[in-house]
BAKEKE-434114 format. One record per residue (C-alpha): x, y, z; residue in one letter. Coordinates in pm, whole numbers, plus 50000, padded with zeros to 5 digits. Each point is the difference from the previous one (the first is absolute). Example, Ala and Ser with C-alpha at 12.3 -4.5 7.8 and 13.67 -1.06 7.14 Angstrom:
2
512304955050780A 501375034449934S 
***
This chain:
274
490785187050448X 497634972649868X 498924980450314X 497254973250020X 498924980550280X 500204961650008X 496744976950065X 501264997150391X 500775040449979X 503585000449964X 501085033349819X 502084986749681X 502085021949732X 500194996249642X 501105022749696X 497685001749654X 501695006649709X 499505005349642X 496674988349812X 499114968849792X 500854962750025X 499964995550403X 503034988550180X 499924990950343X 503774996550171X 500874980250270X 503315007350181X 502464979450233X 499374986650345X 501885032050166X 499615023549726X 497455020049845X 498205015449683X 503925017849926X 500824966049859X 498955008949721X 501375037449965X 502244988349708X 497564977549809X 497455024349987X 501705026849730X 500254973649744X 496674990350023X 497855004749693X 497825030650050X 496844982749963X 500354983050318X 499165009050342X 502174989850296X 498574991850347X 502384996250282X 498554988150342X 502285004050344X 499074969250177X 498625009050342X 503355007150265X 502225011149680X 500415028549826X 497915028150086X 496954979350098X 498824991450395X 501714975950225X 497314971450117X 502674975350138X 501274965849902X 497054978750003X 498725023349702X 503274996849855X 498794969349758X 499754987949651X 496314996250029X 499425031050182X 501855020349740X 497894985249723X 497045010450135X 501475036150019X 500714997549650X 497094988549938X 498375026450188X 502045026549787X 498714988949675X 496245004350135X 500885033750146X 501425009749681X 496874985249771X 502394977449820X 498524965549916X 502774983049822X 504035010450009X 503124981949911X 502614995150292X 503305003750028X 501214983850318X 503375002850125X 501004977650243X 497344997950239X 498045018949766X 500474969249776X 499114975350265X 496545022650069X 499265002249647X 499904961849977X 497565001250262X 497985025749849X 499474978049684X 498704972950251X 497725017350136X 499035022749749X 501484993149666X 496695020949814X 501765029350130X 503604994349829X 500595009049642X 503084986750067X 503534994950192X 503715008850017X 501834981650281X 503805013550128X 502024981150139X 497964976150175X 498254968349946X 498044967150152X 503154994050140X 502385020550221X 503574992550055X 500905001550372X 503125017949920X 497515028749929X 498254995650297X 503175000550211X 501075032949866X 496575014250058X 500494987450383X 503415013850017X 498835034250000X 495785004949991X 498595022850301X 503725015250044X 501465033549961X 503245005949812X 503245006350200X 501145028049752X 498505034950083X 499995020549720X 498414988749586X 504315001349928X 500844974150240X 496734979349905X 500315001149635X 504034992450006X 499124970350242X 496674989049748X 502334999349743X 502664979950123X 497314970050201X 497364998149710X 501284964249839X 499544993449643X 499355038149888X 503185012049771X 500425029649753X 497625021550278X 500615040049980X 500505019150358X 497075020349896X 497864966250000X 500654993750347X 499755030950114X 496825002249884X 499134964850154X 500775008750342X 498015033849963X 497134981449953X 500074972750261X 501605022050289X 498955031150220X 502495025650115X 499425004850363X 502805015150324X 500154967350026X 501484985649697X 498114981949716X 497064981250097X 497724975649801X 497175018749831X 497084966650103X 499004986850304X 502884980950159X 497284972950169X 499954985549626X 503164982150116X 497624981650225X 497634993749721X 502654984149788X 501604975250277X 496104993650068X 499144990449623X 503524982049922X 499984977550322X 497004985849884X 499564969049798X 500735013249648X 496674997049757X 499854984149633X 500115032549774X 500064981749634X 495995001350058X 500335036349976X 502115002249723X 497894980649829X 497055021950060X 501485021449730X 499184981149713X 498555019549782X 501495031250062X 502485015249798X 502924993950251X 503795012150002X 502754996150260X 503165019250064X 503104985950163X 502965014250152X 502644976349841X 501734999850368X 496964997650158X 500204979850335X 496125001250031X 498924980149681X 501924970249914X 501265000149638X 498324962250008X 496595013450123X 499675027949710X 500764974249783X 497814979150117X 497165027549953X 501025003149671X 499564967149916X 496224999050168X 499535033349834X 501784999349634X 498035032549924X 501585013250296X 502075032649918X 502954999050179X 503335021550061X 503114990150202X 501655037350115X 503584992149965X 501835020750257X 496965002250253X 498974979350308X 496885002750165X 498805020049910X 500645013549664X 499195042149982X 498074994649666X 501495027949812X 502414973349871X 499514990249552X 499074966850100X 497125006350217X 498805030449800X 499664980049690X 498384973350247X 497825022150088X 499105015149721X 499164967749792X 498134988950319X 497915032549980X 499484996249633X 498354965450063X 497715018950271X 499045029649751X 
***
């Protein structure tokens, strides 16, 4: 299992894939390098696909809440890319991923080749954050993947035309069997980390955006999404008319990325990078 250790020792996982044009992926605030199961077939075979689990997700260590941070995380990733020898990668950043990718071209933009945001920009709708609220840090009621995935199904707002099979998978990835019941497979102290970092004063992000420039750049949107204003991404649009950008019909936040639009998204965004 490919394991490194973080500069403050913190034992991280990430999967390596494939060979070529470097991609490093950056998942959701609860989630982990699985977000990307279903983009990674379609990728073109002369790519390779990093996928980090931040630290309390996935299969990497629990370090508790107050490491449970944007700029912590970043310096993981960072971390990653020095551990794997890599000096310069393009980012795909989903969610949170997006938001740390914007901070990673602040910081260190001579590392980026370039940058694919989903679902998220300089601006984040507090309908999103609400949801996120409603349910971060807690385990589901339903205690078997049946009961989770007919539930999923039925509360995920603004996905439509979604096969069982889809959300079957989706709760597979993001819940452990136990006697118990289902349980949340990250730390559930990241609950505290979110009220922590959303009760504070909420920072200017266009900055960040705008450390892009430069960089071929694309953005995918769930068309429902409640995360991303439809005004926001087109505001980015405007600031970046060389801006590829998709609008998932059908998806909320987030879109799975298997979906025509953000394949060809991603593909012409790739393009640019090769």
């Amino acid at each position: 299992m490919p394991e490194f250790h973080a500069p403050d020792g913190a034992r991280l996982h990430f999967a390596d894939d494939g060979a070529g044009l470097p991609i490093l992926a950056l998942s959701g605030l609860t989630r982990n390098g699985s977000d990307f199961d279903y983009l990674a077939p379609h990728l073109p075979d002369s790519t390779r696909l990093v996928r980090l689990d931040y630290r309390g997700r996935g299969r990497s260590e629990w370090t508790g809440p107050e490491t449970y941070t944007v700029p912590v995380e970043t310096g993981d990733a960072l971390a990653l890319l020095d551990h794997l020898g890599l000096d310069r990668v393009a980012l795909i950043g989903t969610s949170r991923g997006g938001l740390i990718s914007m901070v990673l071209a602040s910081i260190a933009k001579e590392r980026i080749l370039g940058a694919c945001l989903v679902d998220i920009g300089p601006e984040i709708s507090a309908s999103g954050l609400e949801a996120i609220r409603n349910y971060i840090g807690k385990n589901p009621t339903q205690e078997t993947y049946a009961e989770a995935a007919e539930m999923r199904a039925a509360l995920m707002k603004g996905f439509e035309h979604v096969p069982e099979s889809r959300w079957e998978e989706e709760v597979r990835k993001h819940y452990v069997q136990s006697p118990d019941g289902l349980k949340i497979n990250y730390d559930p102290a990241l609950r505290d980390a979110f009220h922590s970092a959303t009760s504070a004063p909420a920072q200017d992000l266009w900055p960040m955006f705008d450390a892009l420039e430069g960089l071929p750049l694309a953005l995918v949107r769930g068309a429902n999404s409640d995360m991303l204003a439809w005004e926001i991404a087109q505001e980015m649009c405007r600031q970046r008319p060389d801006m590829i950008f998709a609008n998932v019909p059908d998806r909320g936040h987030v879109p799975f990325l298997d979906e025509p639009e953000a394949l060809a998204a991603m593909r012409e965004w790739i393009g640019r990078l090769a």
